[in-house]
C-alpha positions in Angstrom: -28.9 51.5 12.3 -25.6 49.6 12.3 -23.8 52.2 14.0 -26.6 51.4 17.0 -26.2 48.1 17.1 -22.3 48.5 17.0 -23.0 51.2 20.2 -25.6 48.5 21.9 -22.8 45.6 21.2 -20.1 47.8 22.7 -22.1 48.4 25.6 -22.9 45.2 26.5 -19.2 43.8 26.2 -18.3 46.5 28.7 -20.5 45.7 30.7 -20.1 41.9 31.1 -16.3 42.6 31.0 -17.2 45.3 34.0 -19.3 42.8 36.2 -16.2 40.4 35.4 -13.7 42.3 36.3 -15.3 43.5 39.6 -14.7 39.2 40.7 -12.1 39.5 43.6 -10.8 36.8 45.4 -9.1 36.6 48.7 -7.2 34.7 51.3 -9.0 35.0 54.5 -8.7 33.7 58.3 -11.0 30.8 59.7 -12.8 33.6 61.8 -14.0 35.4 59.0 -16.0 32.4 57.6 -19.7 32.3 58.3 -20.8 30.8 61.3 -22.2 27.7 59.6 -18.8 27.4 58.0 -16.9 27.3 61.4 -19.0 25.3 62.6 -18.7 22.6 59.3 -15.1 22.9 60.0 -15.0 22.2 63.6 -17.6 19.2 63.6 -15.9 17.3 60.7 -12.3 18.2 60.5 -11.4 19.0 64.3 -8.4 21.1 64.9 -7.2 20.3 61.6 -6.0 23.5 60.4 -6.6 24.7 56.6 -3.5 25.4 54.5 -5.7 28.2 53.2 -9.2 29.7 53.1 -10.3 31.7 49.7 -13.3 34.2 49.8 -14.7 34.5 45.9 -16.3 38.2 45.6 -18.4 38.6 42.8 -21.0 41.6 41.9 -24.3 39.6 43.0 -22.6 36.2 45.2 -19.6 35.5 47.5 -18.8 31.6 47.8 -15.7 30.3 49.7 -13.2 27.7 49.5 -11.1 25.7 51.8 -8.2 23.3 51.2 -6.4 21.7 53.9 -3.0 19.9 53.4 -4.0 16.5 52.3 -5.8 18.7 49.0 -9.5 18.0 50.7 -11.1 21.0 49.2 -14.7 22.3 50.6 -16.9 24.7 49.2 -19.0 26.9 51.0 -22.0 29.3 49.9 -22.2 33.0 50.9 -24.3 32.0 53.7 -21.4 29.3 55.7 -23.4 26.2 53.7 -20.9 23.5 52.5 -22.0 23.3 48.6 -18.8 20.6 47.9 -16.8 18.4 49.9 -13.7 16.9 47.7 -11.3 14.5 48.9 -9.0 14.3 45.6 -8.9 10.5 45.8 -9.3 10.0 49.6 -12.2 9.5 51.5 -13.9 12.1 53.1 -15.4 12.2 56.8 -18.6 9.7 56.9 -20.2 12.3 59.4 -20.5 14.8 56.1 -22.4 12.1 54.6 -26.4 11.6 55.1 -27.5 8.5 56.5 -29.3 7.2 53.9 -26.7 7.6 51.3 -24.1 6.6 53.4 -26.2 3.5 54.0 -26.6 2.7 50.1 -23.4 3.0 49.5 -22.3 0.3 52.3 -24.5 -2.4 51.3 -24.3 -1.8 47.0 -20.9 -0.7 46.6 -18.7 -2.6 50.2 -15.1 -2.2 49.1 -16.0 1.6 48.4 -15.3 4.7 50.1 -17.4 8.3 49.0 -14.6 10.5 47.9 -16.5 13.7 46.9 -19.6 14.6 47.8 -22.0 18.2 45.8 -25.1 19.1 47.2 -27.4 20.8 44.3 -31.0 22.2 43.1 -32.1 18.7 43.0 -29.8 16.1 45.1 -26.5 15.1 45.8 -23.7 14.0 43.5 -20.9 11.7 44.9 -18.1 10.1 43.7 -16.8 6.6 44.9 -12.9 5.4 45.5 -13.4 3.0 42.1 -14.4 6.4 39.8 -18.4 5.5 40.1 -20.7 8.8 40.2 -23.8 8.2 41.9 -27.0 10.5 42.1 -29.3 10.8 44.7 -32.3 13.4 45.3 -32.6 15.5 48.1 -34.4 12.9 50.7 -31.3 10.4 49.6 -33.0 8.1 47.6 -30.5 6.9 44.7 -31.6 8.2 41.4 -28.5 6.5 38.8 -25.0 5.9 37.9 -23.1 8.0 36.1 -19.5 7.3 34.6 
């Protein structure tokens, strides 16, 4: 009975180290982004040119990630859909940002800029310029603060 479990234990480690292992990641072009990601690109950051663009292979999902020069970092699903939007410290493009966020932001927090924004299951996560995470559900109505 022990030697089975031993078997059934080996098995599974392989396995998970298998699927693991199979992870590849790669520098791409621009052009070989999904369509929604070109388009992202081109709406909010112009002819701004990324200092690189990483597709993440895995056995069941492929997610992208771009990082232009100033270290703004965006994520993107399999499908081109921006997941993450990270400005290190500086403030990202307001035209990333919906309205209604955008708009709570301005009148609770003035002297604040959004310098990351995450787009989830169940809302948006941002983060302001003073350190300030706020959390808002999927219409944009501001749910609470986290530090």
């Amino acid at each position: 009975m022990r030697t089975k479990l031993n078997l059934i234990a080996c098995l599974i480690a392989g396995l998970i180290f298998g699927l693991s292992a199979n992870a590849q990641k790669t520098v791409i072009k621009k052009e070989a982004l999904p369509a929604n990601a070109q388009t992202f690109l081109k709406t909010h950051y112009g002819s701004k040119k990324p200092s690189y663009i990483l597709e993440d292979k895995e056995l069941l999902s492929t997610e992208y990630k771009v990082q232009f020069n100033n270290k703004t970092e965006i994520e993107f699903d399999k499908k081109g859909n921006w997941r993450e939007v990270d400005g290190n410290g500086d403030k990202i493009p307001s035209s990333i940002i919906p309205k209604k966020i955008a708009s709570y932001v301005k009148t609770n927090f003035r002297k604040e800029k959004i310098t990351k924004i995450e787009i989830g299951t169940f809302g948006y996560e941002t983060k302001l310029t003073n350190g300030l995470e706020l959390k808002f559900n999927l219409k944009g109505d501001f749910t609470k603060i986290d530090k």
